[in-house]
N, C-alpha and C positions, 0 to 999 in steps of 0.2 A: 571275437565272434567265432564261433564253431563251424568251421569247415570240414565238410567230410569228402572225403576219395572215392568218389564212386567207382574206380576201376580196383578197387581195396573188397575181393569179395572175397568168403572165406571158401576154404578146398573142401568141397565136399564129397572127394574119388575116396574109393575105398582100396583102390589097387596100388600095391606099393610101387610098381613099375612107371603105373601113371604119374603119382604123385613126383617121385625122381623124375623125369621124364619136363613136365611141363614147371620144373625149379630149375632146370640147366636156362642161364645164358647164352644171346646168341652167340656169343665167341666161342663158349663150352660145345657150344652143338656144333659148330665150325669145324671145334677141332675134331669130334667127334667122328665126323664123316669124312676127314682126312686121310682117317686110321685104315692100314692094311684091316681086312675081317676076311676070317677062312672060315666063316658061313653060308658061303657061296651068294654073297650080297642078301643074305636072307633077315640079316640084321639090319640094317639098312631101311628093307620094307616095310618091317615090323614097326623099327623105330617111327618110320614118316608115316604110317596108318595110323599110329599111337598118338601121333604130336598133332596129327589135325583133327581130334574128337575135342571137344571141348567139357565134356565131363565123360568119364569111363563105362563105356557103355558095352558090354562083350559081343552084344549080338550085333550091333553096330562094325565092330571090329572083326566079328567071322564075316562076315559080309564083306568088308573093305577086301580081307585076306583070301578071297575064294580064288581058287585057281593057283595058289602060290604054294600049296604044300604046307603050310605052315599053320592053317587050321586042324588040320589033324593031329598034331602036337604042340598046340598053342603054350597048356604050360610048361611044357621041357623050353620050349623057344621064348619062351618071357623070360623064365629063371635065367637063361643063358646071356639073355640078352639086357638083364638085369645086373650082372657080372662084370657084363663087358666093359658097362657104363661106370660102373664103379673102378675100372682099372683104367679106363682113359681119364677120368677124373682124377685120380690119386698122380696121374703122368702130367696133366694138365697144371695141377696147384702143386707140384712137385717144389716150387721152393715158394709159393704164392704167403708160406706163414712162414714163420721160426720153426714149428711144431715140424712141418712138411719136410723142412731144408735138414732137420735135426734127422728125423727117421731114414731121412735117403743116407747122411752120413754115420749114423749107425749101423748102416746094414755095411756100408760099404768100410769099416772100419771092423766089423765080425771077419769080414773077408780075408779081409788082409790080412787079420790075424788067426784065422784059421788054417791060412797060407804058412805064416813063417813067415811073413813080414813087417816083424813089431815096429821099425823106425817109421814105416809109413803109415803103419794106424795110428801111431803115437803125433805125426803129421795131424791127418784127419779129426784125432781126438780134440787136439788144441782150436782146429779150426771148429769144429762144433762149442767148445765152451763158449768160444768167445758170442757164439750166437744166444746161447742160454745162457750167460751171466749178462749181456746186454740187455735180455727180455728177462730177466729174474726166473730161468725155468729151472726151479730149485730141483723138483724131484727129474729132472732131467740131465739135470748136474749129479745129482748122487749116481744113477746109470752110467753116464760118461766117466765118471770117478774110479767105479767097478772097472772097467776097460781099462786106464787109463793107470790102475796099478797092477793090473795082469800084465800088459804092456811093456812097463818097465821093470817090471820084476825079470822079464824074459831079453833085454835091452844087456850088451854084453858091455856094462859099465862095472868100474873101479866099487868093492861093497862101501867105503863111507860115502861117495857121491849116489850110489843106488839108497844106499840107507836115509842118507837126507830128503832124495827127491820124494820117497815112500812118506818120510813124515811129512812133508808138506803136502801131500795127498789127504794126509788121515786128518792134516790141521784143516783143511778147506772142507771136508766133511762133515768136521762137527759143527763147523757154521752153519755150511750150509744144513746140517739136521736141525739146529735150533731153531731156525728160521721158518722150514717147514713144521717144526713141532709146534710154532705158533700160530701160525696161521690155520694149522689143523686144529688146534683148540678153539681159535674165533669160527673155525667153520663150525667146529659140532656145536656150539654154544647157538649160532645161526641157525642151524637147521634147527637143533631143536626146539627154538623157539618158534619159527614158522609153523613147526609141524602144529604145536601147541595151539599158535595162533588162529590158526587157518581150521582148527580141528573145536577149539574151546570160544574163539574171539577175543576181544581185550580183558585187561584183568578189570573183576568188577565187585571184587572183595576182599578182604584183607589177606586171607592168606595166598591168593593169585599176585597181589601186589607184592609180597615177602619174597614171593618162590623168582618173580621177577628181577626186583632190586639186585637180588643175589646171583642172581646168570649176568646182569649187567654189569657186579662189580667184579667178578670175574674175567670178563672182557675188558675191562676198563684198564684192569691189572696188568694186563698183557704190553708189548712193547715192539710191533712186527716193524720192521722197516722196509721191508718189501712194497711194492705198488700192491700188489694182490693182498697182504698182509695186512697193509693201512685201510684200502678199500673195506675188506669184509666187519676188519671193526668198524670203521663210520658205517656202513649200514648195519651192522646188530644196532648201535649205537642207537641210531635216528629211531630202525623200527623198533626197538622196546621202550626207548622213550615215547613215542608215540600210542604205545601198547598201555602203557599206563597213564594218556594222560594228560602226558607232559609236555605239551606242542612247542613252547616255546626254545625246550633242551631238540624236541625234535626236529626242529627248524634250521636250530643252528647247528646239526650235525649233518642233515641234507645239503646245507649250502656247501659246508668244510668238503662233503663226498665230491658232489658237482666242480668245485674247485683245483679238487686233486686230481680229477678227470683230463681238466681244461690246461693244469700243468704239466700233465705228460701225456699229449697230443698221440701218441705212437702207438700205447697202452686203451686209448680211447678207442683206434679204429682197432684193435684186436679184439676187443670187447661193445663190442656197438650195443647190443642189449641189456648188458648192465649198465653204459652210459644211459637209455632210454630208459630203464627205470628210476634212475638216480633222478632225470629232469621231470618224469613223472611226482614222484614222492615231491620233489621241491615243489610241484606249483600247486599241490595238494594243500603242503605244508605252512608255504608263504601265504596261500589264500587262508589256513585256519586263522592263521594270528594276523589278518587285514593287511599283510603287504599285497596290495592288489597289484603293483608296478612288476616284481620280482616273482611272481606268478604268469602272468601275462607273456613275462618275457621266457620264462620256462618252457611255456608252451606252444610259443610259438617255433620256438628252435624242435621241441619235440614234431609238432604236424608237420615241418620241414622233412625230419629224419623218419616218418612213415610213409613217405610217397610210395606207392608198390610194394607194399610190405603190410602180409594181414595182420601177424602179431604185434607189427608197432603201432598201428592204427587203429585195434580194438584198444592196446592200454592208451594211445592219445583220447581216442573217444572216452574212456571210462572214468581219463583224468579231466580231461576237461568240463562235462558235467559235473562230476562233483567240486571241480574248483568252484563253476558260474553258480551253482548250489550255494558254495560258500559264502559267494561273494555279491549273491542278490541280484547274481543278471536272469533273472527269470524269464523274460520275455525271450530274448536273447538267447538260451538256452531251449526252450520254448518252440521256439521259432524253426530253430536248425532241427531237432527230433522229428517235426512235421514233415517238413523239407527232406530227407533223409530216412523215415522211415522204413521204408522197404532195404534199405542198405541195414540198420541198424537192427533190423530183424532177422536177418540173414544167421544161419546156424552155421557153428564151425563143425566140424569133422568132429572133433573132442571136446566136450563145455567143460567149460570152463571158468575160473573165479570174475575173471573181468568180464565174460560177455553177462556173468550174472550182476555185477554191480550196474553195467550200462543196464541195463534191462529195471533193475531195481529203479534208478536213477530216471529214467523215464517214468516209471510210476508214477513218483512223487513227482514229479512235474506235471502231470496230468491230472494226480489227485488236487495240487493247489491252484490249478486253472480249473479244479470243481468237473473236469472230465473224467468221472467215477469211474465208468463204465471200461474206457482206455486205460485205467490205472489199476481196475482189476482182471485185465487181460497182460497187462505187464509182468505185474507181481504173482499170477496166477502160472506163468512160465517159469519163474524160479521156481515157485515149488512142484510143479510137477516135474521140472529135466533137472534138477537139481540131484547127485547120488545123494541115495539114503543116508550116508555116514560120512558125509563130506560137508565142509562150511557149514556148522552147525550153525556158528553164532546171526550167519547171513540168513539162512532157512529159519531161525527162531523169531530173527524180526522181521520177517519175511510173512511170514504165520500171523505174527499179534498187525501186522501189517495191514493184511489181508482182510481181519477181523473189523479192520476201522474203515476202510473202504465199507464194508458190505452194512457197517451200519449207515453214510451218507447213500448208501443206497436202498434204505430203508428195508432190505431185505427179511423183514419181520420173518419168516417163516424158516429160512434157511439159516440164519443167527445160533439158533441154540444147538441145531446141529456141528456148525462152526467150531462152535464156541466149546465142545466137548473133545471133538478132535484135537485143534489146539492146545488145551487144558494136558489129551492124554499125552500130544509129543513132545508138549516142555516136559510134563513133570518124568516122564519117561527117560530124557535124558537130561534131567537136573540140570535144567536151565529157566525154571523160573526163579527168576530172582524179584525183586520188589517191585521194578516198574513194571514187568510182565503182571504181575499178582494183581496190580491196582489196576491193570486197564481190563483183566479179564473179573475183577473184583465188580468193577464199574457195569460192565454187559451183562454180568450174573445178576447186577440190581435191577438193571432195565428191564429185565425179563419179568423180573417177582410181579403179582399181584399186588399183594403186600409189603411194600418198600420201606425196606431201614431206614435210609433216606429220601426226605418229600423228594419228590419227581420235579419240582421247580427248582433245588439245591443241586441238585444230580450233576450238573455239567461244572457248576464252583467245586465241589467235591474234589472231581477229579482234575480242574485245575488246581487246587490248592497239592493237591495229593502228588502231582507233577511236579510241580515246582519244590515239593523236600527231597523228593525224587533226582532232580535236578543236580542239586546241592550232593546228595551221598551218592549217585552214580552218575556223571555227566553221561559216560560211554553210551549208556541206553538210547540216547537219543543224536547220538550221529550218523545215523542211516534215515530219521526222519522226527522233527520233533514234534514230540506228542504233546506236550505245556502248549505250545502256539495252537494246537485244534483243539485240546480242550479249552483255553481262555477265548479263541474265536466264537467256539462255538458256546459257552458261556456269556457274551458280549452280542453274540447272536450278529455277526459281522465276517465277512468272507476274511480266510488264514492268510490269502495273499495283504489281505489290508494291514495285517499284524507284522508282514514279515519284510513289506520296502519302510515299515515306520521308522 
């Protein structure tokens, strides 16, 4: 069952000060106010007038300040006080990562050796690798590398024992560059696939298929042994299988990522967000191919790790509809959208791909509980806060979407106007493809006078026409399928009756 976080609202300040400000921890603020300040407590004030607005309100905030001096140069005294927080922060998590403990003993290893005291940076050096070979921080090791042959180069040793240590220097360098040079390859192969993704959608013709395979066996070619290295491949892995298709390859490359997560527990809490996607994608993945157990269980570990957390709790939200999507709990799904709406409506600061899926996702739960009306106020939010040239392929069926709502809502007059718009933004950015063509083929006949096909065929038509559809483009129809309402509405039978059958 989908439980939502009501205390999981999204930020909607616009002031960077605020934003920092109401993410500190109370222990962070603790320490905060601990701190010497030679603002003459002016930061201090600032801070606690700032921390009890509950969204950023300026004129709220000259008013809290009146009397203090501090309104008449509010933003000299934010910027400063913006600063400030940034430097008790950096003292605060000073060894809180590897990354933190790594920078404090670089600086203090420059020192030393800017001093004239190579034996003790070359100390310090050894204690940082061992931090970055422990946590695999390659290009962190190449930095300490650099130091660490200045160092001895300057170290008044014997030249065969200076010559030897120098070449075990330049040996651990080349490892470590291969290993970064791999992982740098699976990343660009990642991003640019995203970018593709995210900009085109799944491949959904042969030559997006080719251009595919061939980024995937380039990745596959690869050989990282790194925890960061293995990670990025399984996820190229999972999402271009899944880009093309292939749920089942994609399935079991989701699980092998989640796995190698749960083997090195250390690497998990360094990276909480890519763990959160990783259980995301798996309960997506598990629900495509009917493991409803191995879904279920995904997910509930995922709404565990969004408590107090907007960004995990939009992508639990976004996964978990479309798992119960997947998986036929309609009601159930259904259910909690009601229950939750005003939460799940809620706007982020920055829109985003998932508050667009949950938003999408809602539609079509409204459209197959036959509540048109809600389903075109869903879908009707994508496309209007959606950017012009972003998530095309979500905006595309998002549109042909839109167009099938407004015919259950028999909107006779407003249709052909639709239905041209439409027409102009596929073909404008070369995204109709066949199933777009037949569903606006299908509206363009509604409309005729004079029909190609009798008007009592009309609805077989387009079932039949879906179902070849089906078969040479599944993708088309994994945002909402279009075969189940045109054979409902062919059978002259509500789509939910077709879809617990």
């Amino acid at each position: 069952m989908l439980t939502l976080n009501p205390n999981a609202m999204a930020n909607v300040a616009s002031d960077a000060l605020f934003v920092l400000i109401k993410s500190l921890s109370k222990s962070e603020k603790r320490y905060f106010s601990m701190q010497p300040l030679s603002e003459d407590g002016q930061h201090r004030v600032l801070f606690e007038a700032i921390d009890k607005l509950n969204r950023y309100d300026e004129a709220k905030l000259l008013k809290a300040l009146k009397g203090t001096g501090i309104e008449d140069s509010l933003s000299i005294a934010k910027n400063r006080l913006y600063h400030t927080l940034l430097r008790s922060l950096s003292a605060f998590h000073a060894k809180a990562t590897p990354e933190a403990e790594l920078n404090r003993l670089i600086q203090s290893v420059e020192i030393l050796y800017r001093r004239g005291l190579y034996d003790q940076a070359e100390k310090q050096i050894h204690s940082a690798k061992k931090i970055a070979q422990k946590n695999e921080l390659f290009d962190w090791l190449m930095v300490l590398s650099a130091w660490e042959e200045k160092a001895v180069e300057q170290l008044p040793l014997a030249h065969s024992e200076k010559y030897e240590r120098l070449k075990g220097i330049a040996h651990e360098r080349t490892e470590w560059a291969e290993e970064i040079r791999l992982i740098h390859t699976v990343s660009a192969v990642k991003w640019e696939a995203l970018s593709s993704y995210y900009e085109n959608g799944p491949a959904r013709d042969e030559a997006s298929l080719k251009q595919w395979n061939e980024e995937l066996e380039r990745v596959e070619a690869t050989t990282p042994t790194s925890f960061e290295g293995k990670m990025k491949k399984k996820q190229v892995q999972a999402a271009m299988s899944a880009a093309m298709g292939d749920w089942k390859s994609a399935n079991y490359f989701s699980t092998k990522l989640v796995q190698l997560f749960q083997e090195f527990p250390a690497f998990t809490e360094q990276r909480p967000s890519d763990y959160n996607a990783a259980l995301a994608n798996k309960a997506v993945l598990a629900a495509r191919v009917n493991n409803t157990q191995e879904s279920h269980a995904a997910l509930n570990e995922l709404e565990t790790r969004s408590q107090d957390n907007d960004a995990a709790f939009t992508l639990y939200c976004s996964t978990a509809l479309t798992s119960m999507l997947m998986m036929r709990e309609y009601k159930e799904a259904y259910e909690a959208v009601q229950k939750h709406k005003e939460l799940l409506e809620t706007e982020l600061a920055d829109f985003n791909l998932r508050k667009a899926h949950v938003w999408f996702q809602c539609g079509v739960l409204a459209f197959i509980h036959q509540e048109y009306k809600e389903a075109e106020r869903w879908v009707n939010r994508i496309i209007q806060e959606t950017p012009s040239n972003e998530w095309l392929h979500l905006q595309c069926v998002a549109q042909v979407f839109y167009l099938v709502i407004q015919i259950e809502l028999k909107n006779e007059r407003f249709i052909p106007y639709a239905l041209r718009n439409v027409q102009r933004f596929l073909q404008t950015r070369n995204k109709a493809f066949e199933g777009e063509r037949k569903i606006l083929q299908f509206i363009n006949e509604t409309l005729k006078k004079r029909k190609s096909i009798p008007e009592d065929e009309l609805w077989e038509w387009l079932m039949n026409e879906m179902s070849d559809v089906r078969k040479s483009d599944p993708q088309f129809f994994n945002y909402f399928d279009f075969y189940l309402w045109a054979k409902a509405r062919a059978e002259r039978i509500p789509m939910m009756k077709l879809l617990v059958a």
